[in-house]
Every structure is written in C-alpha cells, then in structure tokens.
C-alpha positions in Angstrom: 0.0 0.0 0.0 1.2 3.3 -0.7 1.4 6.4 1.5 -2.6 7.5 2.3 -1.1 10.7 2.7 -0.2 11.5 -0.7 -3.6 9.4 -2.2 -5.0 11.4 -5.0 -2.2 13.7 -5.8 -0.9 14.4 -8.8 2.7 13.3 -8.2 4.2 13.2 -11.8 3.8 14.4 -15.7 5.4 13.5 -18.8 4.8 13.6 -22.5 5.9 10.8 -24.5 6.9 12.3 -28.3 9.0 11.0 -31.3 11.7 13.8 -30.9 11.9 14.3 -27.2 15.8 15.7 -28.1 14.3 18.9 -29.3 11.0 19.2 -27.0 13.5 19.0 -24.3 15.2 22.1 -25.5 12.1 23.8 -26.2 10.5 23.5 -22.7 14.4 24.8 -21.1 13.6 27.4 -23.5 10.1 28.5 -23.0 9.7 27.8 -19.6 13.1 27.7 -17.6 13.2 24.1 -16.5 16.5 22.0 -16.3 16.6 18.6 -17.0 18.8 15.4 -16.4 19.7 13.0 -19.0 18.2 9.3 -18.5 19.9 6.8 -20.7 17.5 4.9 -22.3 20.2 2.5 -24.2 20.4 3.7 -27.7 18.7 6.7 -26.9 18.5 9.2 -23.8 15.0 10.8 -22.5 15.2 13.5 -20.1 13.6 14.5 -16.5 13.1 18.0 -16.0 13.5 20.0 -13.3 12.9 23.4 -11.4 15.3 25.3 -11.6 15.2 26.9 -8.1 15.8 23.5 -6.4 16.4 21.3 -8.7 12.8 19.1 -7.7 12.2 17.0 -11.0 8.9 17.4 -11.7 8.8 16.0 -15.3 9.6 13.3 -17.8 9.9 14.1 -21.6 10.4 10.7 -23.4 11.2 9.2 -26.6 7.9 7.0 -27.8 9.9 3.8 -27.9 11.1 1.4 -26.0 9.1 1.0 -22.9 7.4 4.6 -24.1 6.2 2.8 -27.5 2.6 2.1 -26.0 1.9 5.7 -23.9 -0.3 7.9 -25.5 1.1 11.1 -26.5 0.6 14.5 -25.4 0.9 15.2 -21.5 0.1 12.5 -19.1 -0.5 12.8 -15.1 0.5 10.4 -13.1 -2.4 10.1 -9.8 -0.7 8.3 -6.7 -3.2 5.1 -6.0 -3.3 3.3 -3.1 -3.8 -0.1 -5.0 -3.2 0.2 -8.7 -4.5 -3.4 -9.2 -8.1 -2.1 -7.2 -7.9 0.9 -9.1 -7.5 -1.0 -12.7 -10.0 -2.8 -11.5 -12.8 -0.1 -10.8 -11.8 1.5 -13.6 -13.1 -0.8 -16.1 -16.2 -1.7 -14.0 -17.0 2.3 -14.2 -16.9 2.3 -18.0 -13.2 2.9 -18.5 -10.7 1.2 -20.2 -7.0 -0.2 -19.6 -4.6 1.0 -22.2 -1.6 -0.2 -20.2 -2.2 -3.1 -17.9 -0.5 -2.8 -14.4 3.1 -3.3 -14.4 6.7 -2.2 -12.5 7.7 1.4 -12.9 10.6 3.5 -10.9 9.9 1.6 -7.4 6.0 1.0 -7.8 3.5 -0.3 -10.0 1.4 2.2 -12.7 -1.2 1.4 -15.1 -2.6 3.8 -18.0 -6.4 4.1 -18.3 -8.3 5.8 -20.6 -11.8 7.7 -18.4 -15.1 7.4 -19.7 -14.8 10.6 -21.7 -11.9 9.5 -23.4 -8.7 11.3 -21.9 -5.8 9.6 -20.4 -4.6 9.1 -17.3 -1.6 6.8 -15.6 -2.3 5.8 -12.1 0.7 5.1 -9.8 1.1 3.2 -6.5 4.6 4.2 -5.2 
C-alpha cells in the first residue's frame, strides 16, 4: 500500500513524443526548467527540473522502447493506493485499460483511458 497521505495527488507528468531531443530544449527554453539525461540505451529521455531547487517534476520521453505504447501529449501520473483495485474499478465504471499494471521507478502504474476519453496513468509508489 502506498502512503494514504499522498492518495490522490498528482505526483508526476510527462509527454511521451518521437523527438523528445528537441522538445526538451524547447521547454528549457520557454519555460526555464533544467533537466537530467536518462539513458534509455540507444537513446536518452530526459527529467526536468525546477530550476530553483532542482525538484524533477517532469519526464519528456522518446515514444519507444518502454514509451512505445503511452499515449502522447501530456500525461499525469495520480498516486493510488492499490493500482490493481484501481484497474480494477476502472473498467467496472466504463473505463478502459490502455496499459495493464506493471513495475515502474519503485512501484506499479497502469494507463487508463476515463469514460470521456482522456488519459490518465495511475501510480502506487
């Protein structure tokens, strides 16, 4: 079980995109964040960060790999206390699963898809 504490919260975003190279620079651009290379193998995606403190706060990924499957465009991560209950629930409320539940930096996460269509990934830490 995760923390109850942080149950609900929005803890983490990221946009999976073929050329996450040159979104990267755009967003240190535009909006100031810093980032940290993540080496992917043949390829690096990037965590972003604020540049007061240095919190990452963001992923920008390459849509391969592991990322091949994600829907593009920005996706939250919600902190769940059970992402197997949640996946669950999910479908028996008219959602959908678009990424079963699986291992993911420490936890479990799942990617569902909400009755009016947009995407979501829920997380159990």
């Amino acid at each position: 079980m995760s923390d109850e504490s942080q149950v609900g919260k929005v803890g983490w975003i990221d946009i999976t995109v073929d050329n996450a190279d040159g979104l990267h620079d755009f967003y240190q651009e535009v909006v100031g964040w810093e980032s940290n290379a993540v080496s992917m193998g043949e390829y690096t995606d990037y965590t972003m960060k604020m540049p007061a403190n240095g919190e990452e706060i963001s992923g920008i990924c390459h849509s391969r790999g592991s990322n091949a499957d994600l829907p593009g465009g920005w996706l939250i991560y919600i902190i769940v206390a059970d992402v197997e209950a949640s996946a669950v629930i999910c479908t028996e409320k008219g959602g959908k699963l678009i990424i079963e539940p699986r291992e993911l930096a420490g936890g479990r996460f799942c990617v569902i898809e909400d009755p009016s269509g947009a995407t979501a990934a829920l997380y159990q830490p």
